[in-house]
N, C-alpha and C positions, 0 to 999 in steps of 0.2 A: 354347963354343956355348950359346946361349939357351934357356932351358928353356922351353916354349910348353904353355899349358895347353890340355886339350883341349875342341872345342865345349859338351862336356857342363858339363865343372869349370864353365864362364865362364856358362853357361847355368843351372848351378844357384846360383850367387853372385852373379850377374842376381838373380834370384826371392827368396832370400837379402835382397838390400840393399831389393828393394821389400817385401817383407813386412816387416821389422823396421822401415824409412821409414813403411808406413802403420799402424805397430800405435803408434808415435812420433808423428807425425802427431794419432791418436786422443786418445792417452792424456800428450797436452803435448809438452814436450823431452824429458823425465825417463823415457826408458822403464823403467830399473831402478828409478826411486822405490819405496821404500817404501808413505808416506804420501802421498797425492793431496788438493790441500787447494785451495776456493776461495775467497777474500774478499771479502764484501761491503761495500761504501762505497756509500751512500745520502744521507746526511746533510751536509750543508754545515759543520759545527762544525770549526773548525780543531783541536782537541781530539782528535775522533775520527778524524781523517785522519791523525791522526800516531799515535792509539789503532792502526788499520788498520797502519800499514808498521811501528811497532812487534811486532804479531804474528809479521809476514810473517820480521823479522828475529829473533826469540827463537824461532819452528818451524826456521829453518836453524839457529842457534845447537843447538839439543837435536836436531834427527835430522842436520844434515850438510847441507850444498848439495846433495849429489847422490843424497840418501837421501828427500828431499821435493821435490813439484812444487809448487807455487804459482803460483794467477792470483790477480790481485785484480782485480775486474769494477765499475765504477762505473759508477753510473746515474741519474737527476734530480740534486737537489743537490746527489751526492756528486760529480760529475761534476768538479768545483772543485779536485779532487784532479788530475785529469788536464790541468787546464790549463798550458800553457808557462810560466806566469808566477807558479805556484804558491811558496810556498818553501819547499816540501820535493822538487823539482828534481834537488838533490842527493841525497839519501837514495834517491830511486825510481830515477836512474842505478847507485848502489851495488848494490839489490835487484836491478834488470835484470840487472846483470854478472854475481850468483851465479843467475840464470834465472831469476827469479821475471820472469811476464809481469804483462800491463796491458791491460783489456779495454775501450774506452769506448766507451757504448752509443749508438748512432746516430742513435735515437729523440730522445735528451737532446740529445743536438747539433742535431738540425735546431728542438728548441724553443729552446735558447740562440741560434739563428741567426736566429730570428723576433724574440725579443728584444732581442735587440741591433744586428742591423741587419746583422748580418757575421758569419761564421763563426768561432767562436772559435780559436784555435789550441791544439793541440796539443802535451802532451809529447810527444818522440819517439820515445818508447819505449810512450808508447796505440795499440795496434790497435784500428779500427772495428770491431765486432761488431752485427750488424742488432740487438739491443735485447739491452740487461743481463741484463733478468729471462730471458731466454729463454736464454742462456748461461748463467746458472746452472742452469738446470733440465739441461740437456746435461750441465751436465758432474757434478750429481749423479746425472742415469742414468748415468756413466759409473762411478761409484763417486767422485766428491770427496766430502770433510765440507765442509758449507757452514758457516762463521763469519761470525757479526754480528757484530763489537766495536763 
C-alpha cells in the first residue's frame, strides 16, 4: 500500500522548493556558494578577454565549482567577448558547464546593431541583461566582489 503524504507535508515542501528556488534565483545558481564573484569585461583587447575567463577558471580551480558563483557581465567593447564567433567559444562553453554564467549587456547590442546594420549574434550561453553597468551594481548589492582584470 502507497504511503501518501499528508496536505500539510506537500504544502510545506510546496513553500520549501519556492523559497530555496527564489533565494537561488536571487543569489545566482549557486545557492551554497561560498564565494559570490562578478566579472567585468569592458575592453575589446583580445588579451584581456582571455585575462577575464582565465580568472573565471583559476576561482573554480582554488574554491571548487560549486564553492563559488560566477557571472562575468560584458558591456561596450567588451561585448566582443560574447559574440558567436569569438575564439574563445570554446573555453566560455567549458566555464558555462561548471556554471559560471554570461551577462551581455543590451544597451551594447542595440549600439553594435546601429553599427552594423544587423544584430550581432550571440554566444549561446549570453543572457541579455537590460545594461551591464546596472547588473553589476545588483549584483554588488547583493554581496558579489566585483573583478576588473
Amino acid at each position: 500500500m502507497p504511503i501518501r503524504p499528508s496536505p500539510a507535508t506537500l504544502l510545506l515542501s510546496l513553500l520549501l522548493l519556492l523559497v530555496s528556488n527564489g533565494w537561488a534565483e536571487e543569489n545566482g545558481n549557486k545557492p551554497f556558494a561560498e564565494k559570490h564573484v562578478v566579472l567585468q569585461i569592458s575592453d575589446p583587447n583580445p588579451f584581456k578577454q582571455t585575462l577575464v575567463l582565465n580568472v573565471a577558471s583559476n576561482l573554480i580551480k582554488h574554491y571548487g565549482q560549486d564553492q563559488v558563483d560566477i557571472e562575468i557581465v560584458a558591456f561596450g567593447p567588451g561585448l566582443r567577448l560574447l559574440l558567436a564567433d569569438n575564439t574563445n567559444r570554446s573555453r566560455i562553453e567549458g566555464l558555462a558547464g561548471q556554471g559560471v554564467r554570461f551577462s551581455a549587456c543590451s544597451n551594447t547590442i542595440r549600439a553594435f546593431t546601429r553599427k552594423l546594420g544587423k544584430e550581432p549574434e550571440l554566444n549561446p550561453h549570453a543572457v541579455r541583461v537590460s545594461a551591464g553597468v546596472v547588473r553589476i551594481i545588483d549584483l554588488v548589492s547583493q554581496g558579489y566582489f566585483l573583478i576588473k582584470p
